[in-house]
N, C-alpha and C positions, 0 to 999 in steps of 0.2 A: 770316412766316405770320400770316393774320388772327385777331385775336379772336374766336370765335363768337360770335354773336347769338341766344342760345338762347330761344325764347319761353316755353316750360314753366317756368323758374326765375321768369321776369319777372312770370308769370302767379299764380306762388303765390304772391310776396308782393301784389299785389292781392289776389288772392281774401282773402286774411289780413283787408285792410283793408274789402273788403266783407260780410265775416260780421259785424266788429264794427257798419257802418252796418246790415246785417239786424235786428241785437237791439238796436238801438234806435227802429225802426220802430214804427209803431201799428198792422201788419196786416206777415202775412207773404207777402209777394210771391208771385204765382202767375205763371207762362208759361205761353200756351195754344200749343200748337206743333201746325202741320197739315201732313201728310204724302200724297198724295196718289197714289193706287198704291206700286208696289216697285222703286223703284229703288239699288239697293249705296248709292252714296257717300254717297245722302240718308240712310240709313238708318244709315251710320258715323258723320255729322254729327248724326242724331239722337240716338244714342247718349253723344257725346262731351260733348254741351249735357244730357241730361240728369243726367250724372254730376257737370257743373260744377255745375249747380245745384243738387243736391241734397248738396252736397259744402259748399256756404255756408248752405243754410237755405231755398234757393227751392221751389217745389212745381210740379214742372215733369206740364202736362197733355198728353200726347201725344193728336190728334185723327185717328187712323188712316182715309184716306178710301177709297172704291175709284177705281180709275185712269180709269173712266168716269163719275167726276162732272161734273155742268155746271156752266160757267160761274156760270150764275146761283145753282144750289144752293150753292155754295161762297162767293157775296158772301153770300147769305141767312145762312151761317154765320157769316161776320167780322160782321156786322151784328148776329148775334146774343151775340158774344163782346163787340162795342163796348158792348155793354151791359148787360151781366152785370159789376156793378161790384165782386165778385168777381175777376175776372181783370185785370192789372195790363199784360198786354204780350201780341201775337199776332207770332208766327212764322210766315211760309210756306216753308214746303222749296222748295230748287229740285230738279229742272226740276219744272216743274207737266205736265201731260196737255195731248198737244195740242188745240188748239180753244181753250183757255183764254190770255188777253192778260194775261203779269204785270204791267205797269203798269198796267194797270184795277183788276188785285187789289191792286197797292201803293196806291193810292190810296183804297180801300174803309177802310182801315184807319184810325181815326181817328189824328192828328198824337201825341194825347196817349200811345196803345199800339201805336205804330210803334217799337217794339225796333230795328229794323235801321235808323233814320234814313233809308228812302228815299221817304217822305210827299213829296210836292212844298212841303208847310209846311216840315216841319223840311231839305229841300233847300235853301228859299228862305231859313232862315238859315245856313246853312251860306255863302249868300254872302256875307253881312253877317257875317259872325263872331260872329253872335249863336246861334249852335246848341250847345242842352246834351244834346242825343242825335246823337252821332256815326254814320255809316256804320261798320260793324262792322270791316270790313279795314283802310280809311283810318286808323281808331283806334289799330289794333295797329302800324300802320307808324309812326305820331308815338310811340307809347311807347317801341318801340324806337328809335327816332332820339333821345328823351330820354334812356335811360342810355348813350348812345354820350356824352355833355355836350357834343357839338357843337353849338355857336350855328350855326343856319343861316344867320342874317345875311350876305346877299349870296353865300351859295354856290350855287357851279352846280349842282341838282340838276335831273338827268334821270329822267323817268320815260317806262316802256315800257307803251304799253297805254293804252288812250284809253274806257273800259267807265263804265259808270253808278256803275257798285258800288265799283269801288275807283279807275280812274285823274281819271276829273271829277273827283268831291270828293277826292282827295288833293291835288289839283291847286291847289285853294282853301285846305287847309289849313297847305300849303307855303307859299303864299302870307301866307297872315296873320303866317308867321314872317318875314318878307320875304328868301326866299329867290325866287333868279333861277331860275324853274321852264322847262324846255322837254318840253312833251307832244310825247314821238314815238308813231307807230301804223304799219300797214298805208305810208299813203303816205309816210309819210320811211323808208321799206326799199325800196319800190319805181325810190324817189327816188334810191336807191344813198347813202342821207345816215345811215345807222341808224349805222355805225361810228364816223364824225367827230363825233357827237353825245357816244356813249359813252366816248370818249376823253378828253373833257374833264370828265364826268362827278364830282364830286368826294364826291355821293351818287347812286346810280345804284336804282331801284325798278324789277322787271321783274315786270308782270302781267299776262301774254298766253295762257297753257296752251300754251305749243310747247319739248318738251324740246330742252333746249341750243341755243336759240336765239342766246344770248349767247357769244359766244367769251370764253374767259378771258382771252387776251389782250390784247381791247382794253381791260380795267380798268385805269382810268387809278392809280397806284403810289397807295397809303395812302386809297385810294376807300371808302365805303364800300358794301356793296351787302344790299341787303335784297330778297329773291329770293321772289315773292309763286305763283308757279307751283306746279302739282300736276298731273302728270304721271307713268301709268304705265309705264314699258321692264321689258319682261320681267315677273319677280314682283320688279321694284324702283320705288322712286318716286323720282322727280327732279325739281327746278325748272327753270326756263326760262333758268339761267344755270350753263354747264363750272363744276361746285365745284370741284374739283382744281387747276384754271389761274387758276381767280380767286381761289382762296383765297391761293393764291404771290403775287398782287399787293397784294389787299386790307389796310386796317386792322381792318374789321369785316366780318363775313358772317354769313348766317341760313343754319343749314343745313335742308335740307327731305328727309325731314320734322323736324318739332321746333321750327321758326323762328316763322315767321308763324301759323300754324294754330290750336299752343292759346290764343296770345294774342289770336286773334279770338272765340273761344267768348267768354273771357272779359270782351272791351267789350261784346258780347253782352248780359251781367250786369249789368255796369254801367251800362249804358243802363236795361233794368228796372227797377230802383234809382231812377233817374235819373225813370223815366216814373211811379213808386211816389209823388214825392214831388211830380210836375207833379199828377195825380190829387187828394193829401189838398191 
């Protein structure tokens, strides 16, 4: 039976260590976080970040918008956050209103208060492994693959999900550890190739939004698998990988929810912190 991979535990002791870097700061960190209409999950997610931070010392600004804002009024806003040096970091909720392009708006954001590391600056070190503000998910998967104390050195890991936000730059960060990465997506399942992948699998990362997409069975014996999905059945939530079937094979498993989720608020944080000290 696997070890859980619980992110909430992982998460408090960071947070621990990022209240004490808080009171040592020379300004206390602000988040400007913009919300954009009413959408549930954005609004759990808002909720969730404003407790973390207010839980360490952060002063989190929620910028409530209406669902019919324009494009352009809402760059005028990040433009106007860019420089209110007051404010240390900007959030944008997803999904944003349609009509509006979120890579025009990720890119609005200056490099130095891009919280979520998806600036195409702080991207572009992310190749060179020169990046000190991580993508937020990517982040939470290396912590938890740290207290697993697997050296990835030449391990086979697979990852499922090929996305901007988490499977690209996970992809790079797997790599800096010189682990043998293979990105599957769409066309290695169509390929009929998605199975033989994950059976060799020895860390297996699935971030797709498709409940039980993953057979427990094909987890290859002492695997470990870090389940990045969030998927409602019923009034229950489940990841994108059978827990029951893969947990009888695994060494380590994240159960969701509890796994990956609070541990992303929290590089969240740590990136603030992080943008607090590019800023002085």
């Amino acid at each position: 039976m696997a070890n859980l991979l619980e992110g909430r535990l992982i998460a408090e002791e960071i947070k621990e260590g990022l209240r004490r870097q808080i009171q040592g700061l020379a300004v206390k960190p602000v988040l400007a976080s913009l919300l954009a209409g009413n959408n549930a999950g954005a609004e759990t997610y808002v909720r969730s970040q404003k407790k973390t931070a207010e839980s360490i010392g952060i002063e989190y600004k929620l910028h409530k918008l209406d669902a019919d804002i324009k494009e352009d009024d809402l760059i005028e806003l990040i433009k106007r956050l860019n420089s209110d040096k007051s404010v240390n970091g900007i959030i944008v909720q997803m999904p944003l209103p349609n009509g509006i392009d979120y890579r025009k708006i990720s890119r609005c954001i200056i490099p130095q208060k891009d919280v979520e590391g998806m600036h195409p600056d702080n991207l572009g070190k992310l190749l060179f492994g020169k990046a000190t503000i991580l993508p937020c998910t990517p982040a939470a998967v290396m912590e938890l693959l740290r207290v697993t104390g697997l050296d990835l050195y030449g391990k086979e890991v697979v990852v499922v999900g090929h996305s901007e936000i988490v499977g690209k730059p996970l992809s790079l960060l797997l790599l800096e550890k010189f682990a043998t990465v293979t990105v599957a997506h769409i066309g290695t399942s169509q390929a009929g190739k998605l199975q033989d992948h994950i059976r060799r699998a020895e860390v297996l990362i699935v971030a797709v939004g498709k409940a039980g997409l993953i057979r427990g069975e094909w987890i290859k014996d002492g695997a470990i698998v870090i389940d990045v999905g969030i998927n409602r059945v019923g009034d229950k939530i489940v990841g994108d990988v059978e827990f029951e079937a893969a947990e009888r094979r695994a060494a380590y498993i994240t159960p969701v929810p509890g796994g990956v989720g609070p541990l992303t608020v929290t590089m969240l944080m740590r990136n603030l912190i992080e943008a607090v000290r590019l800023q002085l």
